[in-house]
C-alpha positions in Angstrom: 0.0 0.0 0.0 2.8 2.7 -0.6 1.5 6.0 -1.6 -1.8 5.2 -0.4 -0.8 7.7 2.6 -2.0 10.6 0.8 -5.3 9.4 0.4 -8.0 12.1 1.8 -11.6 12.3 1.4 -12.7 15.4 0.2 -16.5 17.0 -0.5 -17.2 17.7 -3.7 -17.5 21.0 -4.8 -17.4 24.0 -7.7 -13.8 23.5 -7.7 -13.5 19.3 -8.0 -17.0 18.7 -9.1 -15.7 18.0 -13.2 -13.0 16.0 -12.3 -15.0 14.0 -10.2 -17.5 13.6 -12.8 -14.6 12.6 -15.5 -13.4 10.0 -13.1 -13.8 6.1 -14.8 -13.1 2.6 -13.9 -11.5 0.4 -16.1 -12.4 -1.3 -19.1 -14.9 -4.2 -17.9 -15.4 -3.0 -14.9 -18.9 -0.8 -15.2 -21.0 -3.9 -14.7 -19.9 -3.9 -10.9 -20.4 0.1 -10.3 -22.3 3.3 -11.1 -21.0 6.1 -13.0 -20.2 9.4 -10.4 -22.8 11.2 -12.0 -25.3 8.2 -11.6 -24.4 8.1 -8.1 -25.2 11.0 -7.4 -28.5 11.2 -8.9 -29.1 7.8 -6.6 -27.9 9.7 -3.9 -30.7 12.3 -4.8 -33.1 9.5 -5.2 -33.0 8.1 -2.3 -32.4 11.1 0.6 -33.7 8.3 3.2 -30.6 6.6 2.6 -28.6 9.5 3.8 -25.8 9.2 1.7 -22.5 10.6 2.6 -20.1 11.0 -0.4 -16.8 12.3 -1.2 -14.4 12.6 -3.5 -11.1 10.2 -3.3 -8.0 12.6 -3.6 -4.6 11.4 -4.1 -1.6 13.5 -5.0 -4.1 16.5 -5.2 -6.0 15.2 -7.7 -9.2 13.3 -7.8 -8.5 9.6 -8.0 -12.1 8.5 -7.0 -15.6 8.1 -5.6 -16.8 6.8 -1.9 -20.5 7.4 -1.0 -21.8 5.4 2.3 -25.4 5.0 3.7 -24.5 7.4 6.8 -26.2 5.6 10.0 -29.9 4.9 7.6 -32.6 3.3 9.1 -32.9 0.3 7.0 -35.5 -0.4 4.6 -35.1 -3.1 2.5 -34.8 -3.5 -0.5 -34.1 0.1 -1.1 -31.9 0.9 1.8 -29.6 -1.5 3.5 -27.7 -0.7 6.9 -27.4 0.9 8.7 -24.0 1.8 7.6 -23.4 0.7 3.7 -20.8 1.3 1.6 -22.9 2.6 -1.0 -20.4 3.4 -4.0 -16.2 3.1 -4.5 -14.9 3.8 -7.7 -11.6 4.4 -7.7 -10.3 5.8 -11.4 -8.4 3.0 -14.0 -5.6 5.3 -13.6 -5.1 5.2 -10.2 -6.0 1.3 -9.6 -3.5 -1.4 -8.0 -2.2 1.9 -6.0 -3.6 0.3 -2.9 -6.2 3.7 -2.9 -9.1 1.3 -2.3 -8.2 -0.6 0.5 -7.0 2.7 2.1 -10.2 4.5 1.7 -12.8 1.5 3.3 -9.6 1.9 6.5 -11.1 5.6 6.6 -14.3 4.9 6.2 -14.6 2.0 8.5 -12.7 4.0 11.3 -15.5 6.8 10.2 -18.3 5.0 11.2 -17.0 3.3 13.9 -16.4 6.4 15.6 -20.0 7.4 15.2 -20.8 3.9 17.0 -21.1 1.5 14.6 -20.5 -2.2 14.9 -20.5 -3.5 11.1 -20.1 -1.7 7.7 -22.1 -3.7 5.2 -21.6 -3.2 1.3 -22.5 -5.5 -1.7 -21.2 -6.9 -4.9 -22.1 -8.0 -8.5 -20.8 -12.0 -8.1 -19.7 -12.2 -11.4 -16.0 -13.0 -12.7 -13.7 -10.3 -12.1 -16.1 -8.3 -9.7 -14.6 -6.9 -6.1 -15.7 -10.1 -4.1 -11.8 -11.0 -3.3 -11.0 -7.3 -3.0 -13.5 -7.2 -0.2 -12.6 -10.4 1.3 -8.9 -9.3 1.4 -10.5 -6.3 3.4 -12.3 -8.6 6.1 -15.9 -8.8 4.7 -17.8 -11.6 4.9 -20.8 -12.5 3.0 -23.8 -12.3 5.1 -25.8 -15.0 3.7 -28.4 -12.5 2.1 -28.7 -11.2 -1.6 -30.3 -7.9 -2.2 -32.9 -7.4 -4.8 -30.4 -7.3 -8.0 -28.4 -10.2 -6.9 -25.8 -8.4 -5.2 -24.3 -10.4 -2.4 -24.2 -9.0 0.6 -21.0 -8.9 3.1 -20.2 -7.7 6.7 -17.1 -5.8 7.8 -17.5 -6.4 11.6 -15.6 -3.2 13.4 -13.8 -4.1 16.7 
């Protein structure tokens, strides 16, 4: 994880809003998560939710997308959590940089200093989704699928 130091989340604004709206994952990859911009129009969907999102910034630039389900009451199928991590894109540029892993560290210590006991998030189980990614990160599946077939999983926070 060198480099992945520098990682900050950052609100988007006037003067990131374009870049963060550029950012893109890789080739293959969109089947496993929204567009920024589609994100954000969920996050305007679905203020119950109350999603939290921000950009990824690395080396001053932005380098990604995390939005969360900020302490929701749950409401399933629509809303799952109460803590969710809703959205992470990180940019094809700045993959394998270790960005990823760094910003669920923030966002896990995030939430559990508001009290939480679990983050959840889901996945797309198809072939080269973020399934191991997760795992590598300490989430477990919870047994449950959501409503599009996303698997669920538990990061349990000591």
């Amino acid at each position: 994880m060198l480099g992945a130091v520098g990682v900050t989340l950052e609100e988007i604004g006037d003067g990131n809003r374009a870049a963060v709206l550029a950012l893109r994952v890789a080739p293959g990859q969109e089947q496993f998560v929204s567009s920024v911009r589609e994100s954000l129009a969920e996050a305007a969907q679905y203020p119950q939710a109350r999603p939290w999102y921000r950009a990824v910034v690395a080396d001053g630039r932005p380098a990604g997308f995390v939005m969360v389900s900020w302490d929701a009451e749950p409401d399933p199928p629509e809303i799952i959590g109460p803590w969710f991590l809703w959205k992470l894109l990180i940019d094809e540029r700045y993959q394998g940089r270790g960005y990823g892993a760094e910003v669920v560290r923030q966002i896990a210590e995030l939430v559990r200093a508001e009290g939480a006991a679990e983050l959840l998030t889901s996945y797309v189980p198809l072939p080269g989704g973020p399934a191991g990614f997760y795992e590598r990160l300490g989430f477990a599946p919870t047994g449950d699928v959501d409503e599009n077939g996303e698997v669920i999983m538990r990061l349990t926070l000591p």
